[in-house]
PASE-43489 format. One record per residue: residue number from 1; x, y, z of N, C-alpha, C in turn; residue in one letter. Coordinates in pm, whole numbers, plus 50000, padded with zeros to 5 digits. Example, Ala and Ser with C-alpha at 12.3 -4.5 7.8 and 13.67 -1.06 7.14 Angstrom:
NODE; resi; n.X; n.Y; n.Z; ca.X; ca.Y; ca.Z; c.X; c.Y; c.Z; resn
NODE; 1; 51319; 49431; 50780; 51230; 49550; 50780; 51320; 49670; 50780; A
NODE; 2; 51285; 49775; 50708; 51367; 49894; 50714; 51290; 50003; 50787; S
//
This chain:
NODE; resi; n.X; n.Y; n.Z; ca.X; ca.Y; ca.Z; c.X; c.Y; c.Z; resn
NODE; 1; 50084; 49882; 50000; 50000; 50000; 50000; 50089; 50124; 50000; X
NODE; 2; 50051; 50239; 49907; 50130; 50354; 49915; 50088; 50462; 50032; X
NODE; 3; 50214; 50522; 50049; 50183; 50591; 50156; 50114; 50748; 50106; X
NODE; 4; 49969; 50766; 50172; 49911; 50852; 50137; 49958; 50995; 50110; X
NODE; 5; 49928; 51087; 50044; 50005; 51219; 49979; 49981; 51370; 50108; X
NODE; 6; 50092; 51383; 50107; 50086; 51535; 50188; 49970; 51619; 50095; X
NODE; 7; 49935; 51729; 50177; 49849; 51799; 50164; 49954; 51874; 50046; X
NODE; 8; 50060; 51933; 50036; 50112; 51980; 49966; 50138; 51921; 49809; X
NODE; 9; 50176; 51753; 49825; 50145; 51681; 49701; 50040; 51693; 49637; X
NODE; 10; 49903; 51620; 49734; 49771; 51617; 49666; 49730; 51745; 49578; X
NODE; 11; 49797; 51815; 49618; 49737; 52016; 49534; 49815; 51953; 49457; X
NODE; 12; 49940; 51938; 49445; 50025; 51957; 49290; 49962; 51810; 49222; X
NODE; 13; 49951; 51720; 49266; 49873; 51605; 49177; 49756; 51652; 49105; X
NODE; 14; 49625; 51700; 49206; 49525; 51826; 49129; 49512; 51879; 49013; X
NODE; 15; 49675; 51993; 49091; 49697; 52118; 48971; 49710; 52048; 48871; X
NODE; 16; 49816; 51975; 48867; 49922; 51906; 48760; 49789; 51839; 48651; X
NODE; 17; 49673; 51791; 48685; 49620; 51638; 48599; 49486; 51742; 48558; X
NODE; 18; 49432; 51883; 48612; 49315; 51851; 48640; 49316; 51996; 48504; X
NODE; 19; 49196; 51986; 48463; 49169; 52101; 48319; 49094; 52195; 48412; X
NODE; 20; 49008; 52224; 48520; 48922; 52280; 48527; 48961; 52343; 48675; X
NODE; 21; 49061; 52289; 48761; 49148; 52354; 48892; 49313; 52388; 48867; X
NODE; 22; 49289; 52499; 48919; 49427; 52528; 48927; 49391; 52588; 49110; X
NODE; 23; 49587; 52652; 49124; 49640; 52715; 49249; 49735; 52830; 49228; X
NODE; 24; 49629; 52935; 49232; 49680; 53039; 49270; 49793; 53080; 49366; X
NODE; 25; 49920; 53078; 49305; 50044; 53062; 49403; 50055; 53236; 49481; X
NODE; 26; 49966; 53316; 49478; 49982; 53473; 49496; 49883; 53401; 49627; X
NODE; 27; 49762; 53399; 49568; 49627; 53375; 49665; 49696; 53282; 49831; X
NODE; 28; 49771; 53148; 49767; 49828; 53098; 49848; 49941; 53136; 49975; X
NODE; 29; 49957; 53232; 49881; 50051; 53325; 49999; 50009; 53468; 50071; X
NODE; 30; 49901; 53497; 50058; 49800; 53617; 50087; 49752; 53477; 50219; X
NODE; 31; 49686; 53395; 50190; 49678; 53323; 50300; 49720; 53281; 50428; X
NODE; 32; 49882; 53244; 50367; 50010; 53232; 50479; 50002; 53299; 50556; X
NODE; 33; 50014; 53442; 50473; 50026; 53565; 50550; 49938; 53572; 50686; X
NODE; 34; 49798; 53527; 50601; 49673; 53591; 50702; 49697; 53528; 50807; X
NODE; 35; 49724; 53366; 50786; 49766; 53328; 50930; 49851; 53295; 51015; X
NODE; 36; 49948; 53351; 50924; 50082; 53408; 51046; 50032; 53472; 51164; X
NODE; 37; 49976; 53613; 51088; 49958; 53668; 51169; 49849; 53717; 51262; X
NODE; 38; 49749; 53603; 51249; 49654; 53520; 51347; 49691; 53461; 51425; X
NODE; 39; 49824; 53421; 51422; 49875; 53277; 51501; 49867; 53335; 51655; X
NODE; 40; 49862; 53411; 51701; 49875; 53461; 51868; 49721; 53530; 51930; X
NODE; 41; 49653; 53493; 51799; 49531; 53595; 51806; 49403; 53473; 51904; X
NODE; 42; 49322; 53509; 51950; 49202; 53441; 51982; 49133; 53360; 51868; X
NODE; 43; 49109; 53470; 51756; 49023; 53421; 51650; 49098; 53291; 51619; X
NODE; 44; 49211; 53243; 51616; 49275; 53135; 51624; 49242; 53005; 51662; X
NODE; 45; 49201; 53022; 51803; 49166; 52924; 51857; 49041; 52829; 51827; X
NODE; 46; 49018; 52717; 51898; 48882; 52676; 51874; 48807; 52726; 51928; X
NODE; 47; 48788; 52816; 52040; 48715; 52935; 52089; 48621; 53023; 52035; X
NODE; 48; 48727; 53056; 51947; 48761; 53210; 51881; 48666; 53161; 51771; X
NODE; 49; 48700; 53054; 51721; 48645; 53032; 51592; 48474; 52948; 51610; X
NODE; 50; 48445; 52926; 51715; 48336; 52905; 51730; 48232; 53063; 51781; X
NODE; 51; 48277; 53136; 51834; 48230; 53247; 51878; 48199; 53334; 51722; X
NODE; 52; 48304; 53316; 51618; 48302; 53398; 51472; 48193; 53315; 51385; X
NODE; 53; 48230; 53209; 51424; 48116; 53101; 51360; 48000; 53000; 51432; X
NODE; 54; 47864; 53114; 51490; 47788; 53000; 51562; 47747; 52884; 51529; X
NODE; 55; 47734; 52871; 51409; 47676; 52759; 51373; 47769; 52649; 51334; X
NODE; 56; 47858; 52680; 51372; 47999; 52559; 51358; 47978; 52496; 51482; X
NODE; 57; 47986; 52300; 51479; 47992; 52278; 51543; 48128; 52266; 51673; X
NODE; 58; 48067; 52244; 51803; 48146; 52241; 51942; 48286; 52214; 51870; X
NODE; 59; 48421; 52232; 51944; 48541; 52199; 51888; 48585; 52105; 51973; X
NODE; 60; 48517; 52048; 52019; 48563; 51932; 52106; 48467; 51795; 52060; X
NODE; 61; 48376; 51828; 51947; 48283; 51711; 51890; 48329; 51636; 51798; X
NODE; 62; 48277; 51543; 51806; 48277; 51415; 51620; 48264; 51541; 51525; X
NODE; 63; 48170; 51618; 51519; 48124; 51670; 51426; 48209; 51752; 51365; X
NODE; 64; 48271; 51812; 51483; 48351; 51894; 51433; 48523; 51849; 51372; X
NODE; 65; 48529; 51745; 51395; 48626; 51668; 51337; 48628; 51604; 51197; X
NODE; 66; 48489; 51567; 51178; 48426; 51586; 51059; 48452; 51668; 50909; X
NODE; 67; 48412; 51828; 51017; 48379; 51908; 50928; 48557; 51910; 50889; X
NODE; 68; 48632; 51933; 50980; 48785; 51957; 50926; 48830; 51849; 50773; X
NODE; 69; 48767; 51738; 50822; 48808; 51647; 50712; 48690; 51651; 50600; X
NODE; 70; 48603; 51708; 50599; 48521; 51749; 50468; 48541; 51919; 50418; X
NODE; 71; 48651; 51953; 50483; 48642; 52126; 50390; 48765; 52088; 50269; X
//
């Protein structure tokens, strides 16, 4: 069995095969950025991010473990 692809592979496997996705390498780093410099912030947390987002579930649930692996 092969060993499954970093998050960083799977995009370039994507990019690389796919006619209709690409990756914005600008967008991707406007991102970095944003959460660099989130990294010390509240909104950060699972707290933070349930308070910005009510309807997200608890960060201590199935559900919400879930949702991480379906975005």
């Amino acid at each position: 069995m092969e060993r499954p692809l970093s998050p960083r592979e799977s995009g370039q496997f994507v990019a690389e095969r796919s006619r209709d996705v690409f990756v914005d390498e600008d967008g991707v780093k406007r991102v970095a950025q944003m959460i660099y410099e989130l990294r010390e912030s509240e909104e950060f947390t699972a707290s933070g991010w349930k308070m910005m987002n009510p309807l997200a579930p608890s960060p201590d649930s199935d559900e919400a473990i879930n949702l991480d692996f379906t975005h």
